[in-house]
C-alpha positions in Angstrom: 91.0 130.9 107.9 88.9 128.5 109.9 88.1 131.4 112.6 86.6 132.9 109.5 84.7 129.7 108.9 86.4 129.5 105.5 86.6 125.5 106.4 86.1 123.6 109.7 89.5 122.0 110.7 89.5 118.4 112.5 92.0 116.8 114.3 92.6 113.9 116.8 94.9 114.4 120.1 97.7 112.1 118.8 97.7 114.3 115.5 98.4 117.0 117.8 101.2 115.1 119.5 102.8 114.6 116.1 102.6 118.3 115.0 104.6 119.0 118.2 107.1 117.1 117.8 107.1 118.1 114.6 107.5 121.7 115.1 109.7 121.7 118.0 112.0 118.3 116.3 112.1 118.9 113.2 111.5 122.4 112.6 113.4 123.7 116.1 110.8 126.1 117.0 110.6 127.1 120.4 108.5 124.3 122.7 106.8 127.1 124.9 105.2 128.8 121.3 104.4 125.5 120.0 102.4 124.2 123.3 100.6 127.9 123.7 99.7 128.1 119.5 98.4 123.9 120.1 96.5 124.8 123.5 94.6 128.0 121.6 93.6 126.0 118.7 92.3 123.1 121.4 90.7 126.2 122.8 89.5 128.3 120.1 87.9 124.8 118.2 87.2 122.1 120.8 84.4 120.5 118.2 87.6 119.8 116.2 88.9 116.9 118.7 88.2 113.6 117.0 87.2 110.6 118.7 86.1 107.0 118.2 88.3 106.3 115.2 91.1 104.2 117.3 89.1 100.9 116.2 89.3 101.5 112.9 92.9 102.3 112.6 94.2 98.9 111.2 91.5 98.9 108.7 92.8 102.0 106.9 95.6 100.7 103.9 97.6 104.0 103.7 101.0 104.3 104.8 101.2 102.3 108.7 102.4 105.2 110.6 99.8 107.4 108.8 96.8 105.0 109.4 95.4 107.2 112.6 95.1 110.2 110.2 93.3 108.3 107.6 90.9 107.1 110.3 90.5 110.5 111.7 89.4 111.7 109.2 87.4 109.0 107.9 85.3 109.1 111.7 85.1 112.9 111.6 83.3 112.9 108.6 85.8 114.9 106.6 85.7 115.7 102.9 89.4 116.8 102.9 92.8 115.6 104.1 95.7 118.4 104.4 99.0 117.3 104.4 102.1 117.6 102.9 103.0 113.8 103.0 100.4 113.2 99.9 103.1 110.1 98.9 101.8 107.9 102.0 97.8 108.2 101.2 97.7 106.0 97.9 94.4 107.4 96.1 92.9 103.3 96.7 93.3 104.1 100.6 91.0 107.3 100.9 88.7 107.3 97.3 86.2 105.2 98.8 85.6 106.6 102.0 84.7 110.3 99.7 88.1 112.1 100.7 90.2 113.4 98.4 93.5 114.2 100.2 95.7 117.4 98.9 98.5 119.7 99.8 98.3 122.5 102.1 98.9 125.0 99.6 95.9 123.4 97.6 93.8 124.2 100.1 94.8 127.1 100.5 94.5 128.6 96.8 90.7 126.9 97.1 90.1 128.9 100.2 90.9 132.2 98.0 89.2 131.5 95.1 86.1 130.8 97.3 86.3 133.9 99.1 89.0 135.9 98.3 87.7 138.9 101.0 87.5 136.6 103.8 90.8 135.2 102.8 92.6 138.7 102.9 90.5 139.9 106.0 92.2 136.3 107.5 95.3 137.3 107.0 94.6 140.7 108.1 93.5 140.1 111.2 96.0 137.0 111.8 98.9 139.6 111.0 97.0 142.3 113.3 97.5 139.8 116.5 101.1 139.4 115.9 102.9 141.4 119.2 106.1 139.2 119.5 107.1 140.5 116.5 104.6 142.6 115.6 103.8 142.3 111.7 101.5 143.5 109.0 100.5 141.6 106.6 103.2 141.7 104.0 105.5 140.7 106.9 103.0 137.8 107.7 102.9 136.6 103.8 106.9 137.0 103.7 107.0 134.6 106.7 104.6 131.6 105.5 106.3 131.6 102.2 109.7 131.1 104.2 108.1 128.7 106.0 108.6 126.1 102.2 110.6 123.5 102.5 112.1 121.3 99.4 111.6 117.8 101.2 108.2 117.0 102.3 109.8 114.6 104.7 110.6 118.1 106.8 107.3 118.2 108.2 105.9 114.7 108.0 103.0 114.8 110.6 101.5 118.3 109.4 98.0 116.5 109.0 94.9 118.1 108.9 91.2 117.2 108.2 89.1 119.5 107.0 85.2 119.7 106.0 84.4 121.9 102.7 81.3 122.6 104.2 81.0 125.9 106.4 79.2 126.5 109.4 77.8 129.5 107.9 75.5 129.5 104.5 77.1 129.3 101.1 76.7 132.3 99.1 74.4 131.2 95.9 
């Protein structure tokens, strides 16, 4: 979705850090996949990296361990915060800073009401680069919905800023 420009992700190295040893911990997918999907989205979005936050950490008054996410975000300039820990980001931690912090799948379901084309054509094309399985795109759907867990606390450091505003011109 973001190679579509559908949002502009943001992210800070130690986020990174967590989402590995999320996936590979937590989730016991295989290291070598985790470290090549991490190193392409370093690659394929190196505007993304955050910086310049790490002052600021202590200010934040979310959740401790989540404080370097809040101030990430806060430094990038981010409208959104994607995450599936919503429970550690009391509203009085992020409201004033203009963020508004929500669930993946939020996002998601925004993305495809705000261009349901580009949304499909996403998927399309993410399904289309799939050789180890190959997959189409019902495969590829049928996969990310298996991907749900019950318990939030399964993937606590999925964290992701994001900007609502596109790189590309709004369609009046």
């Amino acid at each position: 979705m973001a190679e579509r420009e559908l949002f502009e992700p943001r992210w800070s190295e130690h986020i990174l850090d967590e989402v590995e040893r999320t996936l590979t911990g937590k989730l016991d997918l295989d290291p070598d996949k985790v470290k090549h999907r991490l190193s392409h989205m370093r690659a394929g979005f190196p505007e993304s990296s955050v910086h310049g936050f790490e002052d600021h950490v202590e200010e934040m008054t979310c959740d401790a361990k989540d404080r370097h996410v809040l101030a990430a975000a806060v430094a990038a300039g981010a409208d959104l915060l994607v995450t599936v820990n919503i429970k550690d980001f009391p509203n009085s931690s992020y409201e004033w800073y203009g963020l508004e912090v929500i669930h993946p799948e939020v996002l998601l379901s925004r993305l495809f009401n705000y261009d349901e084309k580009g949304c499909i054509e996403a998927l399309h094309a993410d399904a289309g680069r799939r050789r180890n399985p190959p997959m189409t795109t019902e495969q590829l759907l049928a996969q990310l919905a298996g991907l749900r867990r019950p318990s939030p606390t399964t993937c606590t450091s999925g964290y992701w800023t994001a900007s609502r505003r596109s790189r590309r011109s709004r369609r009046s």
